[in-house]
C-alpha positions in Angstrom: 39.3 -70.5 49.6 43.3 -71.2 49.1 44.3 -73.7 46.7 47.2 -74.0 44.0 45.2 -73.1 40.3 45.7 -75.2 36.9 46.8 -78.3 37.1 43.5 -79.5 39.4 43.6 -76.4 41.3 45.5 -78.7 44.2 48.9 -79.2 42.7 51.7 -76.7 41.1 52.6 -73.0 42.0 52.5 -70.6 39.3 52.3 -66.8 39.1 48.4 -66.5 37.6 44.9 -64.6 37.3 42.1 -66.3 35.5 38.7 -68.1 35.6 38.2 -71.5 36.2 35.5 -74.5 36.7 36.9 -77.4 37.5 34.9 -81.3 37.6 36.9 -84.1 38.0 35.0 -87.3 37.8 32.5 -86.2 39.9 34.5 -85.1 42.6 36.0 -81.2 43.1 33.0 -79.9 41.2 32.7 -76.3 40.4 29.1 -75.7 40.4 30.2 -72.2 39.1 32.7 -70.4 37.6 35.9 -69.4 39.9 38.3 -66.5 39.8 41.6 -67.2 40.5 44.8 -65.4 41.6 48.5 -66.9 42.6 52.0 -65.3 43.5 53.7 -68.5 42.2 53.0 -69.7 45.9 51.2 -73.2 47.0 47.6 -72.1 47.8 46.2 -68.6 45.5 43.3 -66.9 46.5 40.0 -68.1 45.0 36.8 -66.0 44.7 33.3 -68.3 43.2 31.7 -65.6 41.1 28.4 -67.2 41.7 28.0 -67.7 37.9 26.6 -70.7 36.9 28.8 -73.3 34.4 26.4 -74.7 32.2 26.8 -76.2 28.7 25.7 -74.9 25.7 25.9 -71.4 27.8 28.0 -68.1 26.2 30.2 -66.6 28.6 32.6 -63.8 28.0 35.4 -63.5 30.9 37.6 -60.5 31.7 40.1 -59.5 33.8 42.6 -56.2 33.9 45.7 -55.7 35.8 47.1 -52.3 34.8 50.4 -52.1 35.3 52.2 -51.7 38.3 48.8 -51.6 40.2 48.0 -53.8 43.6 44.1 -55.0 42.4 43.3 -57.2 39.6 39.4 -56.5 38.5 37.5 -59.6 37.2 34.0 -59.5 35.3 32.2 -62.8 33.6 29.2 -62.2 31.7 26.7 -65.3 30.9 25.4 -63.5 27.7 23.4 -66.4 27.5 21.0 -65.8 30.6 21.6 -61.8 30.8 23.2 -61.9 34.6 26.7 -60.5 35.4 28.9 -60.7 38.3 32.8 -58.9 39.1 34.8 -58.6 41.4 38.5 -57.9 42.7 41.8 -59.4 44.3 44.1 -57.6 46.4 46.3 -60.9 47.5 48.1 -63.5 45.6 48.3 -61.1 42.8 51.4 -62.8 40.1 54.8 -61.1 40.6 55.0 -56.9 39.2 58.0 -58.4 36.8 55.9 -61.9 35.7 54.7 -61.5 31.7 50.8 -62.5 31.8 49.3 -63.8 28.4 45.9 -65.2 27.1 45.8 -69.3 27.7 42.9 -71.1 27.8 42.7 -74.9 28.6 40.2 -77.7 28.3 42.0 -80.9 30.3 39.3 -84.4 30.6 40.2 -86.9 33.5 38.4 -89.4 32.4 37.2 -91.2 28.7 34.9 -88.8 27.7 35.6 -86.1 24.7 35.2 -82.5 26.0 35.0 -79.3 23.7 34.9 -75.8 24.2 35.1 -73.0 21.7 36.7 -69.7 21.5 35.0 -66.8 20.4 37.9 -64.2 20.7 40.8 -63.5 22.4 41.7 -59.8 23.1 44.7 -58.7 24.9 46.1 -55.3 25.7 49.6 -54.0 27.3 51.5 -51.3 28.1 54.5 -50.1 26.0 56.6 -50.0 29.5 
């Protein structure tokens, strides 16, 4: 699938690699988790892990770029339900010069509270 990632997965362009489940009042509904890859162009490349979303569920997402390198390698693990899927992209990787960092989001399109919680956070770099 091509589409633009973030901001409803159908609008901006930004230089990105990350997961992503999107619902929007019932319509555009990831019924599992996505990986997600963009050059800062309009569409990204877009790979469904077939990983269920499901609430009260413990996930733990990776992904590692080393530097200078042409794949990025995903992994999600529902620790939950003992099931793993990973994967790679080759296209729409960010630019070689664009700084990645840790971001996670929670955004609600309609009246209704949302939550998610954060375990941990690790990131590692190279010195370059």
């Amino acid at each position: 699938t091509s589409v633009a990632p973030i901001n409803g997965r159908r609008a901006g362009s930004i230089h990105f690699a990350g997961f992503n489940r999107e619902h929007e009042n019932g319509q555009n509904t990831d019924t599992n988790w996505q990986f997600i890859t963009n050059d800062g162009g309009v569409t990204a490349t877009t790979t469904d892990t077939g990983i269920a979303f499901a609430v009260s569920t413990l996930f733990d997402l990776w992904f590692w770029m080393p530097a200078g390198a042409t794949t990025v390698y995903w992994q999600i693990d529902d620790v939950t339900n003992s099931t793993t899927a990973s994967g790679s992209h080759t296209t729409d990787l960010p630019g070689a010069t664009t700084a990645l960092y840790p971001w996670t989001g929670l955004r609600t399109n309609d009246a209704v509270a949302r939550t998610i919680q954060i375990a941990r956070v690790y990131l590692e770099a190279d010195k370059g």
